[in-house]
Jmol script that loads the backbone (N, CA, C; Angstrom):
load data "model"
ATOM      1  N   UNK A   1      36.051 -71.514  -3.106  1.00  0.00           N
ATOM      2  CA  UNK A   1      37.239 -70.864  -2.582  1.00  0.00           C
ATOM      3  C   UNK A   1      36.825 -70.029  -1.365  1.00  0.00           C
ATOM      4  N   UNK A   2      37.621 -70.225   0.183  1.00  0.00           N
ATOM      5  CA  UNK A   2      37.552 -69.534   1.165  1.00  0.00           C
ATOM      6  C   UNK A   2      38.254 -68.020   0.799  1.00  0.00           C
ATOM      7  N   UNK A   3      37.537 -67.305   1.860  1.00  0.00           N
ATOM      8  CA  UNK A   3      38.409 -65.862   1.277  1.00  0.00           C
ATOM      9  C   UNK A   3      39.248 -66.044   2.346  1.00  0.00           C
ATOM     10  N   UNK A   4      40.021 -66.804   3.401  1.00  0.00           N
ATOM     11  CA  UNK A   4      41.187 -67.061   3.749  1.00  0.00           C
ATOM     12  C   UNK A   4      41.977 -67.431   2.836  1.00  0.00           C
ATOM     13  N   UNK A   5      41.504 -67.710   1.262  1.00  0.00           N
ATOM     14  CA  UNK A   5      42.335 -68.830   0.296  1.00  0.00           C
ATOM     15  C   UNK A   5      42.968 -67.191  -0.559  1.00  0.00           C
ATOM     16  N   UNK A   6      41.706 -66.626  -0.343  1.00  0.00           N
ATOM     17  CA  UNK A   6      42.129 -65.439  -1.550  1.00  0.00           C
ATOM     18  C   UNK A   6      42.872 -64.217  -0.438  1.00  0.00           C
ATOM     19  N   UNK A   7      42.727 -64.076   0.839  1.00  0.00           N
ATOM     20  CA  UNK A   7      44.098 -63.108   1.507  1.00  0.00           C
ATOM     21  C   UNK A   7      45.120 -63.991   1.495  1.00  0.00           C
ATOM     22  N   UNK A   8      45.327 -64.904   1.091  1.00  0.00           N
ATOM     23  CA  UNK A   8      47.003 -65.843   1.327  1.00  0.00           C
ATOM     24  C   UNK A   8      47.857 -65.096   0.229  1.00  0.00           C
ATOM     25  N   UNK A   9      47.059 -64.547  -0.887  1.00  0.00           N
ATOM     26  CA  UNK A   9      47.815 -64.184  -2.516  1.00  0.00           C
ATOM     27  C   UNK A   9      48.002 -62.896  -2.231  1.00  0.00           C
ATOM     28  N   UNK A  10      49.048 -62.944  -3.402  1.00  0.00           N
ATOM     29  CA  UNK A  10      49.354 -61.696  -3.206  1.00  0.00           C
ATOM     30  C   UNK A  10      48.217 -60.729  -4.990  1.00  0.00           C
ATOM     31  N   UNK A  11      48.472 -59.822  -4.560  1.00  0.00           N
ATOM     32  CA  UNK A  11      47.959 -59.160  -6.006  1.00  0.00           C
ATOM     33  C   UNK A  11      48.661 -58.156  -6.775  1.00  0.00           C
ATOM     34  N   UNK A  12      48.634 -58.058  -8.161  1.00  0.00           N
ATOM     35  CA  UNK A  12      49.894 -58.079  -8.938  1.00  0.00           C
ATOM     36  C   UNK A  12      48.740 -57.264  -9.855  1.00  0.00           C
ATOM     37  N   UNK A  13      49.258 -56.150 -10.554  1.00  0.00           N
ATOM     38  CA  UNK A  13      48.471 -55.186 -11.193  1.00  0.00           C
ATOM     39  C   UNK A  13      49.127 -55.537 -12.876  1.00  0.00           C
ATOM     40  N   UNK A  14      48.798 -55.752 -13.936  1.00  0.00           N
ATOM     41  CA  UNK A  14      49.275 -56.057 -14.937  1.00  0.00           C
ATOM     42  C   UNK A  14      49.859 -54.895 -15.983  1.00  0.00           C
ATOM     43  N   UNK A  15      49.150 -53.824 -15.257  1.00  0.00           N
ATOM     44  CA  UNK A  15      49.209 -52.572 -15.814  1.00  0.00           C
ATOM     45  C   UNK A  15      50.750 -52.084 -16.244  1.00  0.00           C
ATOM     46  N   UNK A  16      51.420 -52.056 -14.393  1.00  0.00           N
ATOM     47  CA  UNK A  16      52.603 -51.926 -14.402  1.00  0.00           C
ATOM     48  C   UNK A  16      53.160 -53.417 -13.873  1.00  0.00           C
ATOM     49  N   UNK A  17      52.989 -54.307 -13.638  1.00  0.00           N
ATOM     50  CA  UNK A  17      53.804 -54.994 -13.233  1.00  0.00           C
ATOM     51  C   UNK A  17      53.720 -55.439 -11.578  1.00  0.00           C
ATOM     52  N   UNK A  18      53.764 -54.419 -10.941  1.00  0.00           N
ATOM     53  CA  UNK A  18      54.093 -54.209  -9.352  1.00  0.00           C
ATOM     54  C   UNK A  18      53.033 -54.890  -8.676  1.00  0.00           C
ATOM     55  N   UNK A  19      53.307 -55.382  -7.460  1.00  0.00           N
ATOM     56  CA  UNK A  19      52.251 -55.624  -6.064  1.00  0.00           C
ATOM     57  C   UNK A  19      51.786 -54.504  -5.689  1.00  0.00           C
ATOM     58  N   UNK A  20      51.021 -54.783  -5.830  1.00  0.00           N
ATOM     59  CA  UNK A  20      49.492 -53.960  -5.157  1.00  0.00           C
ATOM     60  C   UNK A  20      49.349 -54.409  -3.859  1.00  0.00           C
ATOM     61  N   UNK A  21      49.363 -55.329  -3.347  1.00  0.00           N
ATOM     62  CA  UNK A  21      49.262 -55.592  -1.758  1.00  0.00           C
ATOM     63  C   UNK A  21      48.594 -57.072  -1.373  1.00  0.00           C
ATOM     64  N   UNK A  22      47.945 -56.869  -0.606  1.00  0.00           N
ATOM     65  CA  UNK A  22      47.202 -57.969  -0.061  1.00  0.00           C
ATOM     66  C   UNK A  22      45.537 -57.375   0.351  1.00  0.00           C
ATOM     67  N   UNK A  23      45.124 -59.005   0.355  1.00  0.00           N
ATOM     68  CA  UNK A  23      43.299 -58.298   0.544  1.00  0.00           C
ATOM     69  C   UNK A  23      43.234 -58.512   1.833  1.00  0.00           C
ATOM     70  N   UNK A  24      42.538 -57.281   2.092  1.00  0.00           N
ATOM     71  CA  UNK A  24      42.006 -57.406   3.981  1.00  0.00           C
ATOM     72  C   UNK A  24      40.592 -57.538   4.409  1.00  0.00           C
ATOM     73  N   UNK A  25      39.837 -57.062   3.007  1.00  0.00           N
ATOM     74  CA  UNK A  25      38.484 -57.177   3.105  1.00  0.00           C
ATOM     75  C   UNK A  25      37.837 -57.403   1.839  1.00  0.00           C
ATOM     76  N   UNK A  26      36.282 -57.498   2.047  1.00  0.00           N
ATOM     77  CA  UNK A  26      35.775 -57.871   0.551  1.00  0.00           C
ATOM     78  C   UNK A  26      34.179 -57.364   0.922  1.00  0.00           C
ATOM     79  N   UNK A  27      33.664 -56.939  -0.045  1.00  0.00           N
ATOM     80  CA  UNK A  27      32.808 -55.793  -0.343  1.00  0.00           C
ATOM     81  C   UNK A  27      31.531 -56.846  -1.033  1.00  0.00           C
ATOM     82  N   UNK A  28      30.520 -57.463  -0.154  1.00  0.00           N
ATOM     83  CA  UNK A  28      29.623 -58.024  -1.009  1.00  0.00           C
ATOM     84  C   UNK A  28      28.154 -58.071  -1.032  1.00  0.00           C
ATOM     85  N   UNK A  29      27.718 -57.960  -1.780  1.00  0.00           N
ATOM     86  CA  UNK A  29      26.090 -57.279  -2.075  1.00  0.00           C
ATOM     87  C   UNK A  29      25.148 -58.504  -1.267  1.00  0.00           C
ATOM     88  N   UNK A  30      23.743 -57.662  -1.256  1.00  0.00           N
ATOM     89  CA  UNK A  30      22.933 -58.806  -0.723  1.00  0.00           C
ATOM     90  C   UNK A  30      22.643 -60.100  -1.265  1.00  0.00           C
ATOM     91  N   UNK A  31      23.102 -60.524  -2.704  1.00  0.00           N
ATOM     92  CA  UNK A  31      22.904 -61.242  -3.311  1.00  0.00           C
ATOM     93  C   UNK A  31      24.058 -62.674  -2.937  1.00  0.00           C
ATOM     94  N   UNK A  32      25.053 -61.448  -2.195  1.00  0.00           N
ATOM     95  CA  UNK A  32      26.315 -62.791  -2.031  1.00  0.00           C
ATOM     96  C   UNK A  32      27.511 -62.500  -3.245  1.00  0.00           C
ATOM     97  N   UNK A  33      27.286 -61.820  -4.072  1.00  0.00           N
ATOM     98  CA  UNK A  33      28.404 -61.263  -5.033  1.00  0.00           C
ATOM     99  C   UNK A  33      29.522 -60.727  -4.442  1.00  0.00           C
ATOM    100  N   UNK A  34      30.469 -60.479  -4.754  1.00  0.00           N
ATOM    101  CA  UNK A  34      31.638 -59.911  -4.428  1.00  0.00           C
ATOM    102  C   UNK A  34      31.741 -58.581  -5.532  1.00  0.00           C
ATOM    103  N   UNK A  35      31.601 -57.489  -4.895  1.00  0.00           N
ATOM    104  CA  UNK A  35      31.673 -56.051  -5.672  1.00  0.00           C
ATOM    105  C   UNK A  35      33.151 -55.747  -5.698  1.00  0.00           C
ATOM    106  N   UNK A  36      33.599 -55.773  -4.842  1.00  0.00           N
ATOM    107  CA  UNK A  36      35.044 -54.941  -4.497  1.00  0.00           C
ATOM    108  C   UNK A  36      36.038 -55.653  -3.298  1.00  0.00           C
ATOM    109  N   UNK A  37      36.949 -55.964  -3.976  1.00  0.00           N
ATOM    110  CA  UNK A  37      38.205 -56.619  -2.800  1.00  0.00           C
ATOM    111  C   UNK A  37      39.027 -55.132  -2.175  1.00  0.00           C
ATOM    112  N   UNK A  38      39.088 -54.742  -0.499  1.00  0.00           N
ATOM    113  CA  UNK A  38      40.126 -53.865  -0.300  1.00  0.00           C
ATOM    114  C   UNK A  38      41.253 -54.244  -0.160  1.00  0.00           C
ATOM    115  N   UNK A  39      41.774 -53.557  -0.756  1.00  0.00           N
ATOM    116  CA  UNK A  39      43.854 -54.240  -0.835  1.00  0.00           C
ATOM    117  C   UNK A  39      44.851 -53.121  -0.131  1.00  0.00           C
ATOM    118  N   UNK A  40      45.051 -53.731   1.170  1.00  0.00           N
ATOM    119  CA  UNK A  40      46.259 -52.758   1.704  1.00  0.00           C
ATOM    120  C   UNK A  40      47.529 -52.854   0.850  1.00  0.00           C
ATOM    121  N   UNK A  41      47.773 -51.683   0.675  1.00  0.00           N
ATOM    122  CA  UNK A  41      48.819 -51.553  -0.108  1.00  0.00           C
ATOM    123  C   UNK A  41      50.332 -52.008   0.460  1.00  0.00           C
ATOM    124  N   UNK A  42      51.250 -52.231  -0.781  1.00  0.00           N
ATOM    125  CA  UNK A  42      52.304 -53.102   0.238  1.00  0.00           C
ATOM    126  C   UNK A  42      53.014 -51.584   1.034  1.00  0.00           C
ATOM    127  N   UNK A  43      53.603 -52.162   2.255  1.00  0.00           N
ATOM    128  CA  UNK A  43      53.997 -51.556   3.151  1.00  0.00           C
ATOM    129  C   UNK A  43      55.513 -51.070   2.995  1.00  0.00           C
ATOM    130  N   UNK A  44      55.864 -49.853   3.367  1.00  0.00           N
ATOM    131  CA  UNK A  44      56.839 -49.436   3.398  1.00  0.00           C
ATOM    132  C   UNK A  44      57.518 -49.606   5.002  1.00  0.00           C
ATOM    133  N   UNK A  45      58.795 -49.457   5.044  1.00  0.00           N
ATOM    134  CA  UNK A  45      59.444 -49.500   6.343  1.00  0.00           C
ATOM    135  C   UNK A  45      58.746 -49.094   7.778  1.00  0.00           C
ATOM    136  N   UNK A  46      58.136 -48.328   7.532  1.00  0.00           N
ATOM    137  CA  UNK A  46      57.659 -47.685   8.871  1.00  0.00           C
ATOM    138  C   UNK A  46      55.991 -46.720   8.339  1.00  0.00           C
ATOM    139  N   UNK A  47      55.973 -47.323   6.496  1.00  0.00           N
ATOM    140  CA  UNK A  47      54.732 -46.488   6.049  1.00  0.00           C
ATOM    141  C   UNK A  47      53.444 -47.185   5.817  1.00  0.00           C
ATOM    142  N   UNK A  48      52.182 -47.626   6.371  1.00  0.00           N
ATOM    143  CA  UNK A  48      51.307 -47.815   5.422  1.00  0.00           C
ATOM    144  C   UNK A  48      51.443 -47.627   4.222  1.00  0.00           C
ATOM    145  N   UNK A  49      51.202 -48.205   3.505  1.00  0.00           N
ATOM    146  CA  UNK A  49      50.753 -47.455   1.666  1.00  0.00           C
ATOM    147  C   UNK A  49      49.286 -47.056   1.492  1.00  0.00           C
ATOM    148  N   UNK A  50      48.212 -47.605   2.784  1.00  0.00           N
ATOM    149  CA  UNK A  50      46.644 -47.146   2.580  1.00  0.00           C
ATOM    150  C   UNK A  50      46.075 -48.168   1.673  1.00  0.00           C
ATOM    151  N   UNK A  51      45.226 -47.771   1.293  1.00  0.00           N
ATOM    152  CA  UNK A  51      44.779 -49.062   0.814  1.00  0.00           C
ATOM    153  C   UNK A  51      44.224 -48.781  -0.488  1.00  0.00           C
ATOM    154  N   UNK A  52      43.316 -49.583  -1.159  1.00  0.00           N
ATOM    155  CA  UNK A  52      42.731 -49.546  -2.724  1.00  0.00           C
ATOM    156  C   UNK A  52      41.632 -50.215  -2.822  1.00  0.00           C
ATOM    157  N   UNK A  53      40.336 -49.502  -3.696  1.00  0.00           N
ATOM    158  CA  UNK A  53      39.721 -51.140  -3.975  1.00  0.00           C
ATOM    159  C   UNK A  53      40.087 -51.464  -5.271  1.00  0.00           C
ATOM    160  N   UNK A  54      39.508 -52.930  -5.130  1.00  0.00           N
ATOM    161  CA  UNK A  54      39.712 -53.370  -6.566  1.00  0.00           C
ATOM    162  C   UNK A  54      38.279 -54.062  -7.152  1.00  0.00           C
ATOM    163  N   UNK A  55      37.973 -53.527  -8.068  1.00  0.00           N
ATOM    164  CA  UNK A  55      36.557 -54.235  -8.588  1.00  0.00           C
ATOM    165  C   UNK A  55      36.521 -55.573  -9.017  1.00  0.00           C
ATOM    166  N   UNK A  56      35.012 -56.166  -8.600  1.00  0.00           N
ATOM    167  CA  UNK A  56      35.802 -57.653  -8.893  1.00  0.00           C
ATOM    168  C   UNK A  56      35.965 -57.736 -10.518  1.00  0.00           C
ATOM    169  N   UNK A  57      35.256 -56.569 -11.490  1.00  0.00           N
ATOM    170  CA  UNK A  57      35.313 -56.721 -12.860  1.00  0.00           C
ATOM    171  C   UNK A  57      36.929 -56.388 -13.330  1.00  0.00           C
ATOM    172  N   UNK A  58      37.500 -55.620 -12.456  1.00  0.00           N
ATOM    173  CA  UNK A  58      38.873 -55.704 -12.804  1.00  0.00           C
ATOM    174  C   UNK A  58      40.414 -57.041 -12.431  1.00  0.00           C
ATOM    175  N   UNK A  59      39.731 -57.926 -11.481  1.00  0.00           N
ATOM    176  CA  UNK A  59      40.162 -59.257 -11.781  1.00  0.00           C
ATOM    177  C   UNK A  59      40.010 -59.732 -13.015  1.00  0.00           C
ATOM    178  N   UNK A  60      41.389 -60.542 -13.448  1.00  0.00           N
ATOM    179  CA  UNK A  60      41.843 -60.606 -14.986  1.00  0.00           C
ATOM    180  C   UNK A  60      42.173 -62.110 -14.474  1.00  0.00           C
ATOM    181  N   UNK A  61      42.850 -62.962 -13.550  1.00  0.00           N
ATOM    182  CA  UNK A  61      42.893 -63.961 -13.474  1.00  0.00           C
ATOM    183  C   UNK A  61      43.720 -64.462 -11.880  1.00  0.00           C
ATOM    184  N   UNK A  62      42.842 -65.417 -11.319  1.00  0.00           N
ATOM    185  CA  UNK A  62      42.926 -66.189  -9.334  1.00  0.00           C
ATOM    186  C   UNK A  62      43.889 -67.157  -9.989  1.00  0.00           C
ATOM    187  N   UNK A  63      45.276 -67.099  -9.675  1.00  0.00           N
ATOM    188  CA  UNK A  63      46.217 -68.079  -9.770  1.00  0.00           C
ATOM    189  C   UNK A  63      46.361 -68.700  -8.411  1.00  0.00           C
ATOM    190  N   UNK A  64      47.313 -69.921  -8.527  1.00  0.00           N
ATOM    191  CA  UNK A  64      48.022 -70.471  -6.954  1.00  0.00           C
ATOM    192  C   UNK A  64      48.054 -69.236  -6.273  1.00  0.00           C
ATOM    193  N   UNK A  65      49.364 -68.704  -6.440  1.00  0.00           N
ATOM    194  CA  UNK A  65      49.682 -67.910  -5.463  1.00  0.00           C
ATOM    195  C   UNK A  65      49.309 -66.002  -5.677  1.00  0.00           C
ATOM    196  N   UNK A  66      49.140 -66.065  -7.014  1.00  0.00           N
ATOM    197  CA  UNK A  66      48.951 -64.419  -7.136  1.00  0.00           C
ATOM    198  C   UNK A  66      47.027 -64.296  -7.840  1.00  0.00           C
ATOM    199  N   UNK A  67      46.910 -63.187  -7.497  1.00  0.00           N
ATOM    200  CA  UNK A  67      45.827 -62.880  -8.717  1.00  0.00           C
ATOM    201  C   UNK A  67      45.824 -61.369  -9.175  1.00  0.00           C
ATOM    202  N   UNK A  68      46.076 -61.693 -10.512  1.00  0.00           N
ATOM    203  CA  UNK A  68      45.977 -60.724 -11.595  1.00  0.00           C
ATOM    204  C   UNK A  68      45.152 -59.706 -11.553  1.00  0.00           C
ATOM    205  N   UNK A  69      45.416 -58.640 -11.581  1.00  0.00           N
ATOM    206  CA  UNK A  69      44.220 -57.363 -11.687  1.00  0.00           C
ATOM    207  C   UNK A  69      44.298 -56.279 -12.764  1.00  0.00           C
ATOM    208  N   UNK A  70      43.881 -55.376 -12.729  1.00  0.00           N
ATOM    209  CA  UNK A  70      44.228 -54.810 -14.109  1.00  0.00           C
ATOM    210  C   UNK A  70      43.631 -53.193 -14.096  1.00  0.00           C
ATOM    211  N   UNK A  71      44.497 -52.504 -12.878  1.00  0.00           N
ATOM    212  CA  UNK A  71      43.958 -51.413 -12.711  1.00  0.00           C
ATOM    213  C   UNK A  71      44.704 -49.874 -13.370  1.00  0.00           C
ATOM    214  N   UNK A  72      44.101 -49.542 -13.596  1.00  0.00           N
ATOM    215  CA  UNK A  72      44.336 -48.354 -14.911  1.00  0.00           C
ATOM    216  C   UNK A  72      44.498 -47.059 -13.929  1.00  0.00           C
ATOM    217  N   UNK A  73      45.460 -46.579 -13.498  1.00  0.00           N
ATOM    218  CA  UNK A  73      45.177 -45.450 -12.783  1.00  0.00           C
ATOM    219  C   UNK A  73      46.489 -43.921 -13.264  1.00  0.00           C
TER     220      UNK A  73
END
end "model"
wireframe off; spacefill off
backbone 0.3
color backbone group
């Protein structure tokens, strides 16, 4: 999977329900792992929402179009 494949989705927090945003970046060790996806938060009218990370241990499941996360805050 390209990480052009994984900013196309959107991301969906299971916690509450809601979009969390989209990924703009990805956080990965010398090994080539993926530590942390940053997710701009979805946007308001005229607001940033800022952004979030998300650990890759808190990915719960990479669908077609969404992937599942599962952040406790």
């Amino acid at each position: 999977m390209l990480l052009s494949d994984l900013q196309s989705k959107d991301i969906i927090n299971l916690a509450d329900g809601k979009r969390v945003g989209t990924i703009i970046d990805v956080d990965i060790d010398q090994t080539g792992r993926i530590n942390e996806l940053t997710v701009q938060k979805k946007r308001f009218i005229f607001f940033s929402g800022g952004t979030v990370g998300v650990k890759w241990s808190e990915i719960d499941k990479i669908g077609k179009d969404v992937i599942l996360v599962n952040i406790k805050s």
